[in-house]
PAVEX-192032 format. One record per residue (C-alpha): residue number from 0; residue in one letter; x, y, z. Coordinates in steps of 0.25 Angstrom, whole numbers, plus 2048, in hexadecimal, padded with zeros to 3 digits. Layout:
BEGIN
ZAKE guba voro  xx  yy  zz
ZAKE  NUM    A   X   Y   Z
...
***
This chain:
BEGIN
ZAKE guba voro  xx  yy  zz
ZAKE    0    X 9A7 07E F04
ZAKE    1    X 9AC 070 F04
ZAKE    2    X 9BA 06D EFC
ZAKE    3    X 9BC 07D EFD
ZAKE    4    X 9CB 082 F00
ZAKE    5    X 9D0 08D F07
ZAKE    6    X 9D9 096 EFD
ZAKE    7    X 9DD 0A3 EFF
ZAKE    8    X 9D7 0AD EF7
ZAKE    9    X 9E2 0B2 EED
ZAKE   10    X 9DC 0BD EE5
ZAKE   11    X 9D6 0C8 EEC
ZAKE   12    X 9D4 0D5 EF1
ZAKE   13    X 9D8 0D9 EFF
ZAKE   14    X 9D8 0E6 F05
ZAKE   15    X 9DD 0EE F13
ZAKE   16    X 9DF 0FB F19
ZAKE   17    X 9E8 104 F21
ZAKE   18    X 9E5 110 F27
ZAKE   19    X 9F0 11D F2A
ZAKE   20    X 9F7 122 F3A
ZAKE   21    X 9ED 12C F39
ZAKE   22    X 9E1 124 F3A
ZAKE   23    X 9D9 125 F46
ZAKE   24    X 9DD 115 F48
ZAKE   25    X 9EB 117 F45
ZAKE   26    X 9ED 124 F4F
ZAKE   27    X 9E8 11C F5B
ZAKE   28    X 9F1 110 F58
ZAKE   29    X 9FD 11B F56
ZAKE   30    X 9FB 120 F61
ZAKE   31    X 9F8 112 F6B
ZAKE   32    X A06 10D F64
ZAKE   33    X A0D 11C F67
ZAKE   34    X A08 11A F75
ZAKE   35    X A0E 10C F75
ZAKE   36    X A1B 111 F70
ZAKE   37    X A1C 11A F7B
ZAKE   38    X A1B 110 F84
ZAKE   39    X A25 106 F7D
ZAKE   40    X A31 112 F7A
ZAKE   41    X A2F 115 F8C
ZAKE   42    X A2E 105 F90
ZAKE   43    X A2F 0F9 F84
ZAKE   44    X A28 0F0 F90
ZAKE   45    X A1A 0FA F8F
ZAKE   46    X A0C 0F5 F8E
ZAKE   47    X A03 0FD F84
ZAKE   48    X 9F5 0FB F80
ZAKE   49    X 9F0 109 F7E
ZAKE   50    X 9E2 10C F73
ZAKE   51    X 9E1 11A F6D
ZAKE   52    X 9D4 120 F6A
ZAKE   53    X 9D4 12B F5E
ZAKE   54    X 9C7 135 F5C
ZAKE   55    X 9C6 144 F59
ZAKE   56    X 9D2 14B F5D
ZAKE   57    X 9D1 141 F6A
ZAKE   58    X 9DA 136 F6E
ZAKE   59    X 9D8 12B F79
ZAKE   60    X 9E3 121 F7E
ZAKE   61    X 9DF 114 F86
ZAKE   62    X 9E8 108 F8B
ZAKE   63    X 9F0 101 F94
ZAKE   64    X A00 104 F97
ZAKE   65    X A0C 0FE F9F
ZAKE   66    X A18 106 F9B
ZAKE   67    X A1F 113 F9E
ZAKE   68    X A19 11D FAA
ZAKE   69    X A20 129 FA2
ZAKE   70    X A17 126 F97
ZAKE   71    X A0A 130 F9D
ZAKE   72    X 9FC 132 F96
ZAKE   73    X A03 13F F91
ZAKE   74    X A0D 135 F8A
ZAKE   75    X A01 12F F83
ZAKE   76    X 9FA 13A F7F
ZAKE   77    X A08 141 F79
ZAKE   78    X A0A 134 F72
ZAKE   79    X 9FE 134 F6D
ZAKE   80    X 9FE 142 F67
ZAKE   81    X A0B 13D F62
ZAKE   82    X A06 133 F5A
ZAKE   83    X 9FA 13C F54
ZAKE   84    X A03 146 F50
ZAKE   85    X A0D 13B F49
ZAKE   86    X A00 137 F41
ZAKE   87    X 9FE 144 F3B
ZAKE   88    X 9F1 148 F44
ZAKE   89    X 9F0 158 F48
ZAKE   90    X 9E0 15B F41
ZAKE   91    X 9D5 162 F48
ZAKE   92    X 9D0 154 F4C
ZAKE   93    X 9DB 14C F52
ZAKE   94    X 9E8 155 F55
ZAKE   95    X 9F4 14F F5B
ZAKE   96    X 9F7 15C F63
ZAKE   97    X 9E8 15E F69
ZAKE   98    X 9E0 150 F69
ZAKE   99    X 9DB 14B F76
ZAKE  100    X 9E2 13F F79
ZAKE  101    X 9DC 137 F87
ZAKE  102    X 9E5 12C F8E
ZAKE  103    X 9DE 121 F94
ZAKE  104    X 9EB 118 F95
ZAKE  105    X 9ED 10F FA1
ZAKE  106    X 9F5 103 FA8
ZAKE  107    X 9F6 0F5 FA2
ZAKE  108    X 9EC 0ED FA9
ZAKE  109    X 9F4 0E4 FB5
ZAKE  110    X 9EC 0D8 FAF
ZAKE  111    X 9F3 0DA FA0
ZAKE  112    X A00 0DD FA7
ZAKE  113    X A00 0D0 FB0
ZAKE  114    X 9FD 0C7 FA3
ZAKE  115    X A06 0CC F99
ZAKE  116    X A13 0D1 FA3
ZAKE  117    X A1E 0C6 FA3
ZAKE  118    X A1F 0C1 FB2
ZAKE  119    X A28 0B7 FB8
ZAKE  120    X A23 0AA FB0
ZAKE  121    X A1D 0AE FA5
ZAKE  122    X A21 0B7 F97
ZAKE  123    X A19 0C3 F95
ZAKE  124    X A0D 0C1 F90
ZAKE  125    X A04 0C4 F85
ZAKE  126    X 9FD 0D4 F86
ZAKE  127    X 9EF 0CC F81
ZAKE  128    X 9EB 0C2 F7B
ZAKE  129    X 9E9 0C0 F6B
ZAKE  130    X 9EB 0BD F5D
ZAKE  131    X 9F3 0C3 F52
ZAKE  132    X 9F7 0C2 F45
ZAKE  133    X A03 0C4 F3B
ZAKE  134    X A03 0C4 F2B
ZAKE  135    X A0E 0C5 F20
ZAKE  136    X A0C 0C3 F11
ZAKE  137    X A15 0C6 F06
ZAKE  138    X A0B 0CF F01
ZAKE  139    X A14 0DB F02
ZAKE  140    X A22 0DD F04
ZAKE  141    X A1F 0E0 F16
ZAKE  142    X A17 0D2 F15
ZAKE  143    X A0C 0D8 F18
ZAKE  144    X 9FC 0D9 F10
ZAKE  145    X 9FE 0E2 F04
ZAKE  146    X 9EF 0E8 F06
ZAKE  147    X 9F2 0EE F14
ZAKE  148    X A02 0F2 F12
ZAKE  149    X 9FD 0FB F05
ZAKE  150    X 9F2 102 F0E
ZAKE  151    X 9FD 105 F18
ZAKE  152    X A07 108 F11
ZAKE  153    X 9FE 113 F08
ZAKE  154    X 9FB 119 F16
ZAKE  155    X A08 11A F1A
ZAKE  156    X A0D 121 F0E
ZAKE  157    X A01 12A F0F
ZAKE  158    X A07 12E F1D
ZAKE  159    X A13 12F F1A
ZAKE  160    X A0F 13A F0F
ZAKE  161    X A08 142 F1A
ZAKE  162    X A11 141 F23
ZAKE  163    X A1D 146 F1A
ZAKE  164    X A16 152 F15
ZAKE  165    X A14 14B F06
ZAKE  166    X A05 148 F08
ZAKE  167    X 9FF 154 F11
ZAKE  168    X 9F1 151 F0D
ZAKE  169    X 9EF 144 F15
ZAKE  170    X 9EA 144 F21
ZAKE  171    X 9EF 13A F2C
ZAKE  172    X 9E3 130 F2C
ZAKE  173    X 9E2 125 F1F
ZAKE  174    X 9DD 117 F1B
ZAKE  175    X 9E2 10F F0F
ZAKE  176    X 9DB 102 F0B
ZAKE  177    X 9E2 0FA F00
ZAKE  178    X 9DC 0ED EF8
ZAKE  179    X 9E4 0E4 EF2
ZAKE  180    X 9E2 0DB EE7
ZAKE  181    X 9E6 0CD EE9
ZAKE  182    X 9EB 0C3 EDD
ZAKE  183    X 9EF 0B7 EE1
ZAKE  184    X 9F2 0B9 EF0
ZAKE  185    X 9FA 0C5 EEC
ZAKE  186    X 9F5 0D4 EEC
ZAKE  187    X 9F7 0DC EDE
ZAKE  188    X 9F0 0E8 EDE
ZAKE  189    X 9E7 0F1 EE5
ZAKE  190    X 9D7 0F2 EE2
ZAKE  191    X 9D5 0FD EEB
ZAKE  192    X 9DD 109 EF5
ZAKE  193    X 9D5 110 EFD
ZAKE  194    X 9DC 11C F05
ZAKE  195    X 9D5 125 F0C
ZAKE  196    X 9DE 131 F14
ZAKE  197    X 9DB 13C F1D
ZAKE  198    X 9DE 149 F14
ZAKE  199    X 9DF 157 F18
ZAKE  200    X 9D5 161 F14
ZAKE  201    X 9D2 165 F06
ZAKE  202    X 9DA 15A EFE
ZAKE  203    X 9D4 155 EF3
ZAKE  204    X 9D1 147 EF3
ZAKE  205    X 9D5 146 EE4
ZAKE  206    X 9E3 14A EE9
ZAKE  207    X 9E3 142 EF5
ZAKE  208    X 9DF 137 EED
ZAKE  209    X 9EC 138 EE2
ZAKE  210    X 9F3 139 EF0
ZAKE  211    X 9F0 12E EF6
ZAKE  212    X 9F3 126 EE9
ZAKE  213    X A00 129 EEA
ZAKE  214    X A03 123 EF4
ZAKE  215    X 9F9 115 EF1
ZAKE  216    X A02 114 EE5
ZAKE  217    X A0E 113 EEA
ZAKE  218    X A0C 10A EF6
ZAKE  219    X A03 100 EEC
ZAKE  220    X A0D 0F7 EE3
ZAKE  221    X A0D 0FB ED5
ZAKE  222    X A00 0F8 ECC
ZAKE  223    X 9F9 0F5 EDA
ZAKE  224    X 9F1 102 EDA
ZAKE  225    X 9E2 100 EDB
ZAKE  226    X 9D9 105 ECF
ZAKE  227    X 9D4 114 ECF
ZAKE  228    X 9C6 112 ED5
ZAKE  229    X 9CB 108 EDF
ZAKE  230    X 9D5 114 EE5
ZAKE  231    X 9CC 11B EF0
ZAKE  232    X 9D4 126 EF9
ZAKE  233    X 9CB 12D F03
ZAKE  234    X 9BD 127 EFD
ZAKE  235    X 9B6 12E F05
ZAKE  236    X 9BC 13B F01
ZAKE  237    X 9C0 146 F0C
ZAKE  238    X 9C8 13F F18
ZAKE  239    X 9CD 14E F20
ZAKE  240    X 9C8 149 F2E
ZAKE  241    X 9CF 13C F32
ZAKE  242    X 9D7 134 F3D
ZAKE  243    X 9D0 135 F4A
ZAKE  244    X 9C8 140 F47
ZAKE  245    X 9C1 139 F3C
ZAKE  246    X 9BF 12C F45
ZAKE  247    X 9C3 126 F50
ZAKE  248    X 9D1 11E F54
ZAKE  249    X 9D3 113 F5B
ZAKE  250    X 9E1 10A F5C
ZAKE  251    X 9E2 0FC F57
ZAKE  252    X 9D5 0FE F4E
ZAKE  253    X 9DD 0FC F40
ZAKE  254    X 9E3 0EE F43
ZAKE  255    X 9E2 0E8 F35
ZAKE  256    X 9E9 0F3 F30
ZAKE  257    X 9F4 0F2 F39
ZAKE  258    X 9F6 0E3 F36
ZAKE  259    X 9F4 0DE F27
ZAKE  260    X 9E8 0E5 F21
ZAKE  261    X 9DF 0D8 F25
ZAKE  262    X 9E8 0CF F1C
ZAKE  263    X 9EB 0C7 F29
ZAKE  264    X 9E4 0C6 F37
ZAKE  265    X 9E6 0CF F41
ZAKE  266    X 9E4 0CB F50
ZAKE  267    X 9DC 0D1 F5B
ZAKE  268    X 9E3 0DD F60
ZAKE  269    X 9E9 0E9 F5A
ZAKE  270    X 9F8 0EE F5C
ZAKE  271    X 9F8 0FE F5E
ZAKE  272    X 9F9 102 F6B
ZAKE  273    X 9FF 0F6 F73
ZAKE  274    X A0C 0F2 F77
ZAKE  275    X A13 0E5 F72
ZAKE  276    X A0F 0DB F7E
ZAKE  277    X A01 0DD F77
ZAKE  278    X A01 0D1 F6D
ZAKE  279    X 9F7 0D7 F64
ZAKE  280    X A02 0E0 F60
ZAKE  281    X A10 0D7 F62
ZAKE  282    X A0B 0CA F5F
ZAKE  283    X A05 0D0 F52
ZAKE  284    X A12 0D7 F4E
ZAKE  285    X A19 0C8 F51
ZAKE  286    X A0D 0C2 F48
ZAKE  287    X A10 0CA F3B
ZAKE  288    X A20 0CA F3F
ZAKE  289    X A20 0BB F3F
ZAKE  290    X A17 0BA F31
ZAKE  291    X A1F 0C4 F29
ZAKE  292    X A2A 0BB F2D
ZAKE  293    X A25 0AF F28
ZAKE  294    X A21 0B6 F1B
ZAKE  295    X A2F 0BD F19
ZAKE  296    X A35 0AE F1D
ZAKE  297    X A2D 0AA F0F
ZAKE  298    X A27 09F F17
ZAKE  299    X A18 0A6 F12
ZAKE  300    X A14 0AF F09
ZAKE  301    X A07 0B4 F13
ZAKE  302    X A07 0AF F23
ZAKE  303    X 9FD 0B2 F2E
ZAKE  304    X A02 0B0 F3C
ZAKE  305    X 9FB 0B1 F4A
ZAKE  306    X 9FE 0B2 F58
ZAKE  307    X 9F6 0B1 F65
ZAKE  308    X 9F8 0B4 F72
ZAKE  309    X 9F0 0B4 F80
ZAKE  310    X 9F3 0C0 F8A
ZAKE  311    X 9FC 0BD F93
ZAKE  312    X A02 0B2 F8D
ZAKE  313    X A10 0B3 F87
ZAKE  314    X A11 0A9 F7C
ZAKE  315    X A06 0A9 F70
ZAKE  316    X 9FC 09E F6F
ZAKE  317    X 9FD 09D F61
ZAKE  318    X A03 0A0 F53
ZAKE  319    X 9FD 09D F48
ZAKE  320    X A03 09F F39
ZAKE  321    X 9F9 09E F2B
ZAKE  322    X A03 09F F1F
ZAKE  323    X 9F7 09F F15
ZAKE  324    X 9FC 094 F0E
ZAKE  325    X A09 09C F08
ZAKE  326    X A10 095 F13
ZAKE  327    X A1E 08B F0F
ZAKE  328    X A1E 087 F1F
ZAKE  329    X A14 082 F27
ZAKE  330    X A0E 08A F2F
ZAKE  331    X A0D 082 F3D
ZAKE  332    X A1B 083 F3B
ZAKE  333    X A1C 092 F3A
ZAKE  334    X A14 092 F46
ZAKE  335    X A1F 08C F4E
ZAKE  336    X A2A 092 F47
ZAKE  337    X A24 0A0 F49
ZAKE  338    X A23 09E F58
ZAKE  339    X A30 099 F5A
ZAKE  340    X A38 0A4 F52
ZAKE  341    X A31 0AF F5B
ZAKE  342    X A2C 0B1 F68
ZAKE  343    X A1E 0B5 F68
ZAKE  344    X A1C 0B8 F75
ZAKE  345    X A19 0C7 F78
ZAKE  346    X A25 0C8 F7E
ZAKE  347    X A2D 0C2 F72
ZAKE  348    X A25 0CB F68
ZAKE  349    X A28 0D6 F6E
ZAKE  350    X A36 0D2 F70
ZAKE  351    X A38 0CE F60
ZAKE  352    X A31 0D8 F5B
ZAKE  353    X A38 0E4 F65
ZAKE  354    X A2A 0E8 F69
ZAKE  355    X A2D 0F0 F77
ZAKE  356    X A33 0FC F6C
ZAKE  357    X A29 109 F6B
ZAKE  358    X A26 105 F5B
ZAKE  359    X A16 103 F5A
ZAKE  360    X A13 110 F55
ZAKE  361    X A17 111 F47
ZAKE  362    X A0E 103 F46
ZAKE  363    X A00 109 F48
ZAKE  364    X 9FF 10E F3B
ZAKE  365    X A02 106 F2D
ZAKE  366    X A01 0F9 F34
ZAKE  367    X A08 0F1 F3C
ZAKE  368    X A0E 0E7 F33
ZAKE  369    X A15 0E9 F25
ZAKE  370    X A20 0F5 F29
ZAKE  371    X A2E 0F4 F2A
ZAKE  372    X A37 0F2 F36
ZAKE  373    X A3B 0FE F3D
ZAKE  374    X A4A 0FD F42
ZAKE  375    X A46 101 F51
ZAKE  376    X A3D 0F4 F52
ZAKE  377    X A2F 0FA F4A
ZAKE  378    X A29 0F0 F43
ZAKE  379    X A31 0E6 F49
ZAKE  380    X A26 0D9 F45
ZAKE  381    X A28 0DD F36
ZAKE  382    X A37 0D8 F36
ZAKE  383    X A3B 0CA F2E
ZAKE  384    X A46 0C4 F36
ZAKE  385    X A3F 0B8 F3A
ZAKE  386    X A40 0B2 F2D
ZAKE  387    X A4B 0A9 F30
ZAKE  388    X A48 0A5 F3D
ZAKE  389    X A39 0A0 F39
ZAKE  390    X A40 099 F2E
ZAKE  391    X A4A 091 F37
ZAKE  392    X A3D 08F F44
ZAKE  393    X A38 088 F35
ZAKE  394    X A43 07F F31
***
C-alpha cells in the first residue's frame, strides 16, 4: 500500500518446540557428536563429518574422517552403544547391547583436504561454504527466546526426573511445544503446552498428565500457566513404543530446535556430527557468541547477526548485524567493530572459542544455545567477556 510502514508487530502469539535425547533425531545427533568427540579427545586437529541413521533396533553410520588410526569401526560401534545406553534405550526395539549398528565411515575426500588445509601461503580455509546466523534478546535471562528456552527446559527437567529414579514412568523419547503470548514486544504468558512423553506400559494417562504438570509449573514464571483446555500431554493418548522403534532417526533433522525455536534465522547446514573446521557449526557458535555480547553490552535489546563464508577461503565474505530498531549504535558500525574484536576465520573461531576440546556431545540435545559455560571449555560461545572490548572497537 502506498504511504504503508514497516512496524514490528508488538502483540502476538508465537510458538516453538524441543524435542527430548531420546528422540529418534536427537539419538543420531548423540551419537554423530559422541563419534566426533572420540576423534577430538585422540587428535584436537581431526576432521569429522559422520550422519547417523536410526530405524528398528538398527543403526547405520556414514561419513568422512582424518584423525586417529586407533580409532577402528569397533570404536564406532562401542561409542555408539555408548551413547544409546547413556539415553536410557534397552527396549525390545532399540537395545543398546543388541541393536545392529553398520559403519560405512571413510577417508576425507583429498579434494576437501587440499581446499581447507593451511599450506605454505594461505590460512586454513573454510570446511564449506555458507551462511549462518546468531540471535540474543533480553527475553530471558540466557538472552535467548522465552517460547523455545521453556520447551527445552521442560524437557530437560523431564530427564533429569527419569534419569534420577524420581520419574520412572517416562520413557526416554518426548516433544514439548510452548506458545507464548506476546504484549507489547514482551512474552507474558502461555496459551497453550503441549507435552507429549514416551511412558512405560500401564500408566494412566491422568497421572502422567498431573506428572507432567509438575514439571510445566515450575519451569513457566509465576501466573504463566496456559489455561486447562489449552494444556495437552500425550493428545494422542498411549505413547509405549517410541524412539527409533516408532520412527526413524536421522542427525541434523531438528536444527531449529537446536538454534532459537524459529525466533531468528538459522543458516544452511546443521552442527551434529562435524568437527569445528565445518563453519555451519563454528561460525554459527561465533554468530550467537558475538550477539549475546552485543545484548549483554546493553548496546540492543534483540540483535541478529550473520556470517558467510566460501569453502576454502579463510576470511568471511560478509557480516551483517540487524538490531531491530532497539539498537543505540549504528549498526554499520558494529559491523566493523565486531570484525575487528575477533577473528572470524575458521582457524580464529576455533581458536577463541577452544573448539579442538572433545565437548559436542552434551550439545545435541536441549539446544545449542542458552546453556551455561562449562569450566572445561563446554559452551564456550555462551560466555560475555567481549563486552568491554566491543565497547572500546566502538568508541
Amino acid at each position: 500500500m502506498k504511504g504503508s510502514v514497516n512496524v514490528a508487530r508488538q502483540s502476538y502469539l508465537f510458538t516453538s518446540e524441543s524435542v527430548s535425547e531420546g528422540h529418534p533425531d536427537k539419538v543420531c545427533d548423540r551419537i554423530s557428536d559422541a563419534i566426533v568427540d572420540t576423534y577430538l579427545s585422540k587428535d584436537p586437529n581431526s576432521r569429522v563429518a559422520v550422519e547417523t541413521l536410526t530405524t528398528t533396533n538398527k543403526v547405520v553410520l556414514a561419513g568422512e574422517v582424518r584423525g586417529c588410526p586407533s580409532i577402528t569401526k569397533d570404536t564406532l560401534i562401542e561409542t555408539a552403544r555408548r551413547a544409546i545406553k547413556d539415553i536410557g534405550y534397552a527396549q525390545d526395539g532399540f537395545h543398546h547391547e543388541n541393536c545392529s549398528i553398520d559403519v560405512y565411515v571413510h577417508e576425507q575426500s583429498v579434494d576437501i583436504a587440499q581446499g581447507v588445509d593451511a599450506g605454505d601461503n594461505k590460512d586454513e580455509g573454510a570446511g564449506d561454504q555458507g551462511i549462518m546466523f546468531g540471535y540474543a534478546c533480553r527475553e530471558t535471562d540466557v538472552l535467548m527466546p522465552a517460547p523455545i528456552h521453556y520447551s527445552h527446559q521442560i524437557l530437560k527437567d523431564m530427564a533429569t526426573a527419569r534419569h534420577d529414579g524420581s520419574a520412572p514412568e517416562f520413557g526416554p523419547d518426548a516433544k514439548s511445544q510452548v506458545t507464548l503470548q506476546y504484549e507489547n514486544g514482551k512474552p507474558v504468558r502461555a496459551t497453550s503446552v503441549v507435552v507429549s512423553t514416551q511412558h512405560n506400559e500401564g500408566v494412566s494417562q491422568e497421572a502422567l498428565r498431573e506428572k507432567v504438570r509438575g514439571y510445566v509449573e515450575q519451569v513457566l514464571p509465576a501466573g504463566w500457566m496456559c489455561p486447562e483446555s489449552e494444556f495437552y500431554v500425550n493428545p494422542t493418548g498411549r505413547f509405549v513404543i517410541g524412539g527409533p522403534d516408532g520412527d526413524a532417526g536421522l542427525t541434523g533433522r531438528k536444527i531449529i530446535v537446536d538454534t532459537y525455536g524459529g525466533a531468528a534465522p538459522h543458516g544452511g547446514g546443521a552442527f551434529s556430527g562435524k568437527d569445528a573446521t565445518k563453519v555451519d557449526r563454528s561460525a554459527a557458535y561465533a554468530s550467537r557468541y558475538l550477539a549475546k555480547n552485543v545484548v549483554a553490552a546493553q548496546l540492543a535489546e534483540k540483535c541478529t547477526l550473520q556470517l558467510s563464508y566460501a569453502i576454502g577461503v579463510s576470511k568471511p565474505l560478509s557480516i551483517y548485524v540487524d538490531l531491530h530498531g532497539t539498537g543505540t549504535v549504528d549498526e554499520s558500525k558494529l559491523e566493523a567493530a565486531l570484525m575487528e574484536v575477533m577473528d572470524l576465520s575458521p582457524r580464529g573461531i576455533r581458536e577463541h572459542l577452544g573448539l579442538t576440546k572433545p565437548i559436542f556431545e552434551r550439545t545435541a540435545a536441549y539446544g545449542h544455545f542458552g546453556r551455561k559455560p562449562d569450566e572445561d571449555g563446554g559452551f564456550s560461545w555462551e560466555r560475555t567477556d567481549l563486552i568491554d572490548s566491543i565497547k572500546s572497537a566502538l568508541t
